[in-house]
C-alpha positions in Angstrom: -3.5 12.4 16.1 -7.4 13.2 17.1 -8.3 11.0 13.8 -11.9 10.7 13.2 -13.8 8.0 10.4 -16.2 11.2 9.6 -13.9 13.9 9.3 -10.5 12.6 8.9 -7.3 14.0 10.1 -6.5 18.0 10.0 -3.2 18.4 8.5 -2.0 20.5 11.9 -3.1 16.8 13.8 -1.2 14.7 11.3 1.8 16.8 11.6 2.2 17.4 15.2 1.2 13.5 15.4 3.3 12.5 13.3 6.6 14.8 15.0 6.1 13.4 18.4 5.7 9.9 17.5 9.3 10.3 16.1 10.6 12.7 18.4 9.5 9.9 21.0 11.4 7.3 19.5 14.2 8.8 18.0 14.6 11.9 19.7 16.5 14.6 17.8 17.4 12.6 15.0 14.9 14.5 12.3 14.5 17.6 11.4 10.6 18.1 10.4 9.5 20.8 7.6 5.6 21.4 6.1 5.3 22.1 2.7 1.2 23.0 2.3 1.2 23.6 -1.5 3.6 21.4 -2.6 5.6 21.3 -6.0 6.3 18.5 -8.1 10.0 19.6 -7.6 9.5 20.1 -4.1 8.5 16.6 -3.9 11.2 15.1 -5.9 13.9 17.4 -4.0 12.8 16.2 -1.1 12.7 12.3 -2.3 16.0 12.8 -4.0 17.1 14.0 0.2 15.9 10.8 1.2 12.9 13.0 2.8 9.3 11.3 3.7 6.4 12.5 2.2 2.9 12.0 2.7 -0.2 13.6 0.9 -3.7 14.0 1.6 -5.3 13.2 -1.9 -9.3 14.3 -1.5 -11.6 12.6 -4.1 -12.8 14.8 -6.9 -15.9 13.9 -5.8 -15.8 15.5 -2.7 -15.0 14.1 0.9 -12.7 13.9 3.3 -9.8 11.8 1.6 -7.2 10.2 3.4 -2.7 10.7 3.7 -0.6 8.3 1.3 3.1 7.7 1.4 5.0 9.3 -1.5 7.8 6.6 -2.9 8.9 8.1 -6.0 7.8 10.6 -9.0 8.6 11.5 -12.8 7.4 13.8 -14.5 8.0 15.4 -17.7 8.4 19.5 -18.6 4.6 19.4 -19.7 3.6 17.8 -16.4 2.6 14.5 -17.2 4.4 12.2 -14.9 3.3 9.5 -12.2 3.6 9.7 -8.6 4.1 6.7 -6.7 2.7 6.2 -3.1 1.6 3.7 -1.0 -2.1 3.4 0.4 -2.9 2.7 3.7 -6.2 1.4 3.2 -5.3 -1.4 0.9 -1.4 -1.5 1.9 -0.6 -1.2 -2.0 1.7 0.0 -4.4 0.2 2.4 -6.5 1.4 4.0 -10.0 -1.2 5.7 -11.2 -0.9 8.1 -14.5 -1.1 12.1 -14.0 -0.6 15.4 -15.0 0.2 18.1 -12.7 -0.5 21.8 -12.5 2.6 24.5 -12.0 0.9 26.2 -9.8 0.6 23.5 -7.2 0.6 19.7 -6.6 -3.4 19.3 -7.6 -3.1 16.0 -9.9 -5.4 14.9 -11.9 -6.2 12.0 -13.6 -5.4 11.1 -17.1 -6.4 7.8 -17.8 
């Protein structure tokens, strides 16, 4: 996927990575699709589709950031919600409190 510790994974690497890992295994049995500025509904949608999803979540401080699995979300009309996902560096569960913007998937933290 031409990872790198001190600058990550591009998004094109993770993606094309990512395809022909399946497309190795299980060729022609997924159909791949790239949302770049995703919705909370495009999320759920695609959840609710039985879709994978994975994120790049970036520190607020700055960085490089790293991809998590997307398990689940809820979310509420003002925004508030929580997205689940599972973290590759610790191999966790996570269910952290958020709010997210309309305009795009940009969470921040609440609590």
């Amino acid at each position: 996927m031409g990872c790198s510790c001190a600058t990550g994974t591009t998004w094109s690497n993770f993606y094309s990575g990512k395809t022909s890992y399946i497309n190795l295994l299980a060729p022609d049995t997924t159909v791949s699709s790239q949302q770049t500025v995703p919705t909370a509904d495009y999320i759920a949608s695609s959840l609710n589709s039985k879709a994978d999803i994975e994120i790049l979540m970036v520190p607020t401080s700055g960085g490089t950031g790293h991809y998590v699995t997307v398990t689940g979300i809820t979310y509420d009309d003002m925004g508030f919600g929580e997205l689940m996902y599972i973290d590759p560096l610790d191999g966790m569960f996570h269910v952290p409190t958020l709010k997210a913007t309309t305009a795009s998937l940009v969470w921040k933290s609440v609590i």
